[in-house]
C-alpha positions in Angstrom: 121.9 195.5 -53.9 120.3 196.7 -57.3 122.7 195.2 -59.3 122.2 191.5 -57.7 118.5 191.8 -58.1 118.7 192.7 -61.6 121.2 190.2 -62.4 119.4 187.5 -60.4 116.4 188.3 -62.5 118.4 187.8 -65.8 119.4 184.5 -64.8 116.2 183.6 -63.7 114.9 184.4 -67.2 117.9 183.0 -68.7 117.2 179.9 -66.7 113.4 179.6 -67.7 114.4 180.5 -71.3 116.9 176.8 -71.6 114.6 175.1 -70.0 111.3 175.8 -72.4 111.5 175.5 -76.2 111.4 178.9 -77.7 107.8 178.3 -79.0 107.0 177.3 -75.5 108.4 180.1 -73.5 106.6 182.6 -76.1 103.3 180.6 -75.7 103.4 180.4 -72.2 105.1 183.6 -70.9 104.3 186.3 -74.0 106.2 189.0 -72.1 109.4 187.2 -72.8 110.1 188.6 -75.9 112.9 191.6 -76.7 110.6 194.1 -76.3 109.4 193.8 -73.0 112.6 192.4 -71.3 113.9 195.7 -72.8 111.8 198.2 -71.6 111.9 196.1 -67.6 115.3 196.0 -67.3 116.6 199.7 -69.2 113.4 201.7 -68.2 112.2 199.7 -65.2 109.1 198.0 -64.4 107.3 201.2 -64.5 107.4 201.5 -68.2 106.5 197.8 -69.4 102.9 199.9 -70.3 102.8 202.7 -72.4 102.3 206.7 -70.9 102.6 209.9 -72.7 105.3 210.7 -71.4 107.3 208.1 -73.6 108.7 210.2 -76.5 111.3 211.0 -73.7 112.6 207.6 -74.0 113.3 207.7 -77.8 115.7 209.5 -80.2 114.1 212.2 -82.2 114.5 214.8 -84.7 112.1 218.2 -85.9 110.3 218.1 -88.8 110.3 221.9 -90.5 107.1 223.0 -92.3 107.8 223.5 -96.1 106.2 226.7 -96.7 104.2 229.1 -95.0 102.0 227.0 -92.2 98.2 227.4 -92.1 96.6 228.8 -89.2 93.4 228.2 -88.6 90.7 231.4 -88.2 88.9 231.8 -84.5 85.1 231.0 -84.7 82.3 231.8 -82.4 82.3 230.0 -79.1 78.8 229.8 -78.7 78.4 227.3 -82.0 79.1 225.0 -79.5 76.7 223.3 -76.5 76.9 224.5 -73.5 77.3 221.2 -71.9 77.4 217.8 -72.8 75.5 214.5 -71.9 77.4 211.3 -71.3 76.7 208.0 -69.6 78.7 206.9 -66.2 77.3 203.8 -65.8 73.1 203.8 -65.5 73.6 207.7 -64.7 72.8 210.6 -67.3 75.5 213.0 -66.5 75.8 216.5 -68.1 79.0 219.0 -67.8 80.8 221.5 -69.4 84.0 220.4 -71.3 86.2 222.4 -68.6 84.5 220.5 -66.4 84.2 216.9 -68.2 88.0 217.0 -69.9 90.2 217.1 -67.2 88.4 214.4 -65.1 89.4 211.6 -68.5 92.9 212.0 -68.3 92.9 214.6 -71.5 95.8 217.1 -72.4 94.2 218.5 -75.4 90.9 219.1 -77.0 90.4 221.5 -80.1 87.1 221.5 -82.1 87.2 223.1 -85.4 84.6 223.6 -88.0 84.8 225.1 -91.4 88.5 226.2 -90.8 87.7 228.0 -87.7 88.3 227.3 -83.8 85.2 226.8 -81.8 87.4 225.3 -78.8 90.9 225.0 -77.8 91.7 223.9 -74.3 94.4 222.3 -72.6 94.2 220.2 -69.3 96.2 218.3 -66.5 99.4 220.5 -66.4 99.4 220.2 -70.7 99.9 223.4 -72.6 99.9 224.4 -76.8 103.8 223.9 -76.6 103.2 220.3 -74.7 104.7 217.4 -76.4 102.3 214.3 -76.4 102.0 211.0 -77.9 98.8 210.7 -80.3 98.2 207.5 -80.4 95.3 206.5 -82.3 94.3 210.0 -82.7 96.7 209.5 -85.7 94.9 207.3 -87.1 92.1 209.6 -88.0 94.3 211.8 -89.7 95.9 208.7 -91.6 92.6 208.0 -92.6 91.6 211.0 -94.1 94.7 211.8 -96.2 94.6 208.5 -97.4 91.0 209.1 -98.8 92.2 213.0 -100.0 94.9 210.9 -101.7 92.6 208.7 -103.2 90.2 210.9 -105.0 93.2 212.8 -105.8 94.5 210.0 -107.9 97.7 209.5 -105.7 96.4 206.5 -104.5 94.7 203.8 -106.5 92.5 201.8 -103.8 92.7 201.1 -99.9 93.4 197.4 -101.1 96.7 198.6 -102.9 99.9 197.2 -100.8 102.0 199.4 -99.1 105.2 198.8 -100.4 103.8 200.4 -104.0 104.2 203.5 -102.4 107.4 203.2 -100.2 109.3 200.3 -101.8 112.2 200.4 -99.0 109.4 198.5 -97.0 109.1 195.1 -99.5 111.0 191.8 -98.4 110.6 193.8 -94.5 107.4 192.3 -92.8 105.0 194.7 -95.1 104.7 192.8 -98.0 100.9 192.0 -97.6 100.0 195.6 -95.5 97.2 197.7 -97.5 
């Protein structure tokens, strides 16, 4: 019975997909593209949005440290508030970070300051060892080597195109990426 809905549903889409002009069916239906049909009909419906549990889904190989890894010192709790304030909705709320992390969905929180760990805490069955997505936590790291490599002369200028630095990428889509 599986199998007959599933094909039933790719000639439904097949169907909808002769009848409409490409630029049409994109226009009017954006989650007909590759992508999407992919991820419905090999992962299921379950997984047309992104989780963290999606590095399962994809090949992968480790990346080995070149030298001797840095570990970051242990600093003194206390540096840090006791609790914080944040607004939910109209209401001033204040909580610890045990207490406020785990209700937002968070794995992992660290704070460091001047090479030293103020906090490290791990929540909602997620451990050191976990494997996560970072998602735009990334991004933030991206940025700053990107201005380290900057000032260290590696890079000229944000405005410098990608594919100066990893030529594989021109004539690919990155042509005009900073």
């Amino acid at each position: 019975m599986k199998h007959s809905t599933s094909a039933g549903a790719i000639l439904l889409l097949a169907s909808i997909l002769a009848i409409l002009p490409a630029t049409s069916a994109s226009a009017a239906l954006p989650w007909l593209n590759g992508e999407y049909l992919y991820r419905y009909f090999v992962w299921g419906k379950h997984h047309l949005a992104s989780t963290s549990d999606d590095y399962k889904l994809f090949s992968h190989h480790d990346i080995h440290n070149a030298g001797p890894a840095f570990h970051f010192g242990h600093g003194d709790p206390r540096a840090l508030p006791a609790a914080v304030e944040y607004h939910d909705g109209a209401t001033l709320k204040r909580d610890s970070l045990d207490q406020l992390l785990p209700s937002t969905g968070t794995h992992a929180f660290i704070v460091i300051r001047n090479d030293k760990i103020l906090y490290e805490n791990y929540f909602n069955g997620h451990q050191r060892s976990s494997i996560c997505l970072s998602r735009s936590v990334a991004k933030s790291f991206v940025s700053a080597l990107v201005g380290i490599a900057i000032k260290e002369g590696f890079i000229k200028g944000v405005g410098d195109p990608i594919t100066d630095y990893l030529p594989e990428l021109k004539g690919r889509g990155f042509d005009s990426v900073t």
